[in-house]
N, C-alpha and C positions, 0 to 999 in steps of 0.2 A: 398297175392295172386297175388299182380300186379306186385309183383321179380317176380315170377314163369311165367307169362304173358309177361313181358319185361324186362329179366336179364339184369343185369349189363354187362356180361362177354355174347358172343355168340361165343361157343364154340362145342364143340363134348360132352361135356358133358350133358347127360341128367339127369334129376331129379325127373322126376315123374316115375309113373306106367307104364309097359311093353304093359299093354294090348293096351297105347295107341301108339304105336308104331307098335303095328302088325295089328291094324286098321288101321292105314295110309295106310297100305300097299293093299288093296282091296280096297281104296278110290283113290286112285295113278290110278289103274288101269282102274277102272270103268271112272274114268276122263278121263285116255287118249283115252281111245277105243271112248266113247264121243264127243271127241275134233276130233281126227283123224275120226270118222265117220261124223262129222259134218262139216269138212272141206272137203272131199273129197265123198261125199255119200248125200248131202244135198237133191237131191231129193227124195233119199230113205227112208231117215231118216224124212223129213214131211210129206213122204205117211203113214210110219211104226208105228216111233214114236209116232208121234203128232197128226196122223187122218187129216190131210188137205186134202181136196180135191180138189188137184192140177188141175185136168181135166177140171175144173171150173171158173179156172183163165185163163186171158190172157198172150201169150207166156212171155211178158217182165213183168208181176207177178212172173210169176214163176223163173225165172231168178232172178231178185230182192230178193225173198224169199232162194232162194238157197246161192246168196251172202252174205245174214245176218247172215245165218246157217253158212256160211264157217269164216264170222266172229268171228260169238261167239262160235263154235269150237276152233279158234287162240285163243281168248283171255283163252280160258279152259284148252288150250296145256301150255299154255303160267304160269296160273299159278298150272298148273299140274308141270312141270321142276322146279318150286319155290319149291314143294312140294319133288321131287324127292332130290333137294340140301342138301334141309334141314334134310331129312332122314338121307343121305350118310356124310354128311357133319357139320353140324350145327343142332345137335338136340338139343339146350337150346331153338334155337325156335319151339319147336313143338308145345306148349301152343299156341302163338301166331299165329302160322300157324292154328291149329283150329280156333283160332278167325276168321281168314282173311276165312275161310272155311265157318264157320258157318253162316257168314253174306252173303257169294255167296249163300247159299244151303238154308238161310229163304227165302231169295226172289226171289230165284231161284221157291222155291216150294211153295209161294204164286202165281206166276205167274203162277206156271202149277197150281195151282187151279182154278184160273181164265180161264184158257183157258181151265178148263174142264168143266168147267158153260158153253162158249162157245159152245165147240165141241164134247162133251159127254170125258168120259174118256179114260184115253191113256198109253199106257205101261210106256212114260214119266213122268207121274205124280209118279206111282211107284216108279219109280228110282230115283225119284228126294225126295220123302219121308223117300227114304231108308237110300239114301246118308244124310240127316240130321238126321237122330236117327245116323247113325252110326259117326257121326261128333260130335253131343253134347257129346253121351258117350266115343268118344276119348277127347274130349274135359276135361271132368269130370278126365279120366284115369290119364291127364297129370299134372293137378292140384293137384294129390295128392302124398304124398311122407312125408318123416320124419323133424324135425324140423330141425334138423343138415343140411337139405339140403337146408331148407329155408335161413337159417344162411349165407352162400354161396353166397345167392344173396343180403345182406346187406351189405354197407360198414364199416368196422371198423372205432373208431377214429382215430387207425394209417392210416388206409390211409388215409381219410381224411386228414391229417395234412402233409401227403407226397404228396398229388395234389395240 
């Protein structure tokens, strides 16, 4: 399972299941629109979103809060284009790309749990629950595949003895 996780070879080829490949693709998108709302929409997006009640805050609060958003936006955009690469590009990482995903999207949606203890519930707890069921089982999709392909990601004695 850990070839499949972290090939030898990162390449265009991929080796597990399709489903987890047309899943990325609704995960691609729901990111960017995310990252792009969050960078450029930050106060909408804490009224909308999240339930803050901006009105409440002092002008340079809210300011503050809107530059955090437009941060963690960037950093979402940022590995949403890792995400898009790796489709177009390098799909022997797509295992791995789940991983890097799955660990954004637990703590991602611990922390909107927490801030629903906070601030009652919020459309972003949703999306942010959604996005991890839909990441474990691309996750799952991409781990699976035939033995011949696992084979692939082992090294021969011949090579070995040619490295």
């Amino acid at each position: 399972m850990l070839g499949r996780i972290l090939p030898l070879n990162i390449d265009n080829g991929y080796r597990g299941h399709m489903l987890a490949i047309w899943l990325l693709i609704p995960i691609i998108v729901i990111k960017a629109v995310i990252g792009l709302t969050s960078m450029f929409g930050g106060l909408l997006v804490a009224q909308g979103a999240h339930n803050v009640p901006v009105r409440a805050f002092p002008a340079e609060a809210v300011q503050l809060l809107v530059l955090l958003l437009a941060r963690s936006g960037l950093s979402t955009l940022v590995l949403t284009l890792f995400c898009v690469l790796v489709l177009i590009r390098y799909r022997a990482m797509i295992p791995v790309t789940y991983v890097l995903l799955l660990l954004q999207h637990t703590g991602g949606a611990f922390l909107q749990l927490k801030e629903s203890a906070i601030m009652g519930p919020s459309r972003a707890t949703v999306v942010s629950l959604v996005l991890l069921f839909l990441t474990v089982v691309g996750l799952f999709a991409s781990l699976q595949g035939g033995a011949d392909d696992a084979e692939r990601n082992t090294v021969s004695p011949a090579q070995k003895a040619g490295a």
